[in-house]
C-alpha positions in Angstrom: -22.0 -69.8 -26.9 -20.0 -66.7 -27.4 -21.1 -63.2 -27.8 -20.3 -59.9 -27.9 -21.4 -56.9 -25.9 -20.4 -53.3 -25.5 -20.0 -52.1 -22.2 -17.2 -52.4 -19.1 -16.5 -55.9 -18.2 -15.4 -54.8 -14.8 -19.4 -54.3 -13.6 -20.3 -56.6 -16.3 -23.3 -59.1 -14.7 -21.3 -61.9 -15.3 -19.9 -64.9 -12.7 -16.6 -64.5 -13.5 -13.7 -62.4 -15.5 -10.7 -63.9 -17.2 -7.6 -61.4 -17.7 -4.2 -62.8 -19.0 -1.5 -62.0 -16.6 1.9 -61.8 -17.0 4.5 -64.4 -14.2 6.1 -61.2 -12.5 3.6 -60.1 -10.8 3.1 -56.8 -12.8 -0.7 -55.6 -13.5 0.3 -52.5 -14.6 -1.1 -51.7 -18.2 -4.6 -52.5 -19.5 -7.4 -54.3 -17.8 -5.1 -55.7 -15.4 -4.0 -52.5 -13.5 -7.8 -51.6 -13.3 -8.6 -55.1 -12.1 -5.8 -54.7 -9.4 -7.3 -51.5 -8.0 -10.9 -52.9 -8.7 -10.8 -56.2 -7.0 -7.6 -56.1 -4.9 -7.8 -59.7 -3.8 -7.3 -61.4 -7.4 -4.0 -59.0 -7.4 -3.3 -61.1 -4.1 -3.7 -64.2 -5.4 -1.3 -63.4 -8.2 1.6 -62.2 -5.7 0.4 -66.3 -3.6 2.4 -67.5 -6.7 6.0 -67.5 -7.8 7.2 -64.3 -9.4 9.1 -65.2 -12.7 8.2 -68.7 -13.0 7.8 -69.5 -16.7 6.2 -72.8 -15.0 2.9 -70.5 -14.6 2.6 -70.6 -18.1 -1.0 -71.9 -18.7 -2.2 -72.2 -15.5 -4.1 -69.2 -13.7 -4.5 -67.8 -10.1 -8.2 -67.0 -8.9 -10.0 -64.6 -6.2 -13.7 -64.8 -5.7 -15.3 -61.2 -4.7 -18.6 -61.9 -3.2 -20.2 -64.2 -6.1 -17.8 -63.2 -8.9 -14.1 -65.1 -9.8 -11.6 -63.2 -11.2 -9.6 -65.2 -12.9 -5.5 -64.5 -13.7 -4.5 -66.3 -16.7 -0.8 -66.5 -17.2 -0.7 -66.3 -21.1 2.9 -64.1 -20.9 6.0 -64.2 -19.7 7.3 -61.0 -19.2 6.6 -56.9 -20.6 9.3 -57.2 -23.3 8.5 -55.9 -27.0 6.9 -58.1 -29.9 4.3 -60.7 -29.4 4.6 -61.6 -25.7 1.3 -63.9 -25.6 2.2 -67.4 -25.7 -1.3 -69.1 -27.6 -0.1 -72.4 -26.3 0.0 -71.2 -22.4 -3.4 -68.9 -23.7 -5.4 -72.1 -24.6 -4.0 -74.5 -21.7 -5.3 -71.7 -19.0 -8.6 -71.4 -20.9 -9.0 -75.2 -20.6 -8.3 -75.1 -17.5 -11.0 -72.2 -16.2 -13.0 -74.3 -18.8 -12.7 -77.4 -16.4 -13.0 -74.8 -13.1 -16.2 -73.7 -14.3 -18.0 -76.9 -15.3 -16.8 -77.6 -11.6 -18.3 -74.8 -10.0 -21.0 -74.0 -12.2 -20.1 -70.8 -13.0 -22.6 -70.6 -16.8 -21.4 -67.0 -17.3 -18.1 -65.5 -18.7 -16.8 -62.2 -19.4 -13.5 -61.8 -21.5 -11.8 -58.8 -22.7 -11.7 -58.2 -26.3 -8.4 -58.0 -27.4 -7.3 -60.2 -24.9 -3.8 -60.8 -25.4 -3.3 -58.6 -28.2 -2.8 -55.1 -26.4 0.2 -55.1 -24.4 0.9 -58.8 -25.3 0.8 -58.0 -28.6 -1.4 -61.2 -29.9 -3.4 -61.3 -32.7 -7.5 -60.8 -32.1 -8.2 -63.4 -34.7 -6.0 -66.2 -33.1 -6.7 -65.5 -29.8 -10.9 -65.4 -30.9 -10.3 -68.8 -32.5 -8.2 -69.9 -29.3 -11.6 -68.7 -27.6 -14.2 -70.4 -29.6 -12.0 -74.1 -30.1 -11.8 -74.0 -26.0 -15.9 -73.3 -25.4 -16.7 -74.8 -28.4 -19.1 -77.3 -26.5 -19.0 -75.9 -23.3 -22.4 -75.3 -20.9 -20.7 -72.0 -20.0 -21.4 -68.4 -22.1 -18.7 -66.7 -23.1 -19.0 -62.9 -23.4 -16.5 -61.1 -25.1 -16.9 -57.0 -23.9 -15.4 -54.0 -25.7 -15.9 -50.7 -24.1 -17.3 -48.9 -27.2 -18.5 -49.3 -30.5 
């Protein structure tokens, strides 16, 4: 199930946050910088990978904070301009936190809206669709948060 809620996904009470993440190792616009200063240790397990590896595509990095994951999806490759989120590497990491969840039971969510589409230039209604085809069926809720109406 998906749903929407206004409010800051950062305090959100939800098991676990999913941010898409570029493969340099830069958080530095958008939810991401405020995730690094935030939770600290999912910026750590983004530097435990390989800076510039376009293999990170559609995989993720991951930091549990006391009971919450944060979770780095690598749906970009780099800061140029244009469309810089890759929907095929944006749906593999989603299956993938998809599979990580059933796993660990994590039943709760929390996504960015927009995700994607700000600095990475995606389009909302792809990336929703992206969203909904992954957790189509899935045990876990997905809340999508914006910060205001």
């Amino acid at each position: 199930m998906i749903s929407e809620k206004v409010g800051n996904l950062l305090i959100a009470p939800v098991q676990g946050i999913i941010h898409q993440c570029n493969c340099f190792h830069i958080m530095g616009g958008g939810i991401a910088v405020q995730i690094k200063q935030l939770y600290p240790t999912a910026y750590l397990a983004d530097l435990q990978t390989v800076c510039g590896d376009a293999k990170k595509l559609g995989t993720f990095s991951m930091a549990k904070i006391k009971n919450k994951y944060i979770f780095n999806l690598y749906g970009q490759f780099d800061l140029c301009s244009g469309r810089q989120t890759s929907y095929d590497a944006l749906y593999n990491g989603l299956l993938s936190i998809r599979a990580y969840a059933k796993h660990n039971n994590i039943k709760t969510l929390g996504i960015p809206k927009n995700l994607g589409c700000g600095l990475g230039g995606g389009s909302w209604s792809i990336v929703y669709a992206i969203i909904s085809e992954v957790f189509k069926d899935s045990d876990t809720e997905i809340e999508i948060y914006r910060l205001t109406d």
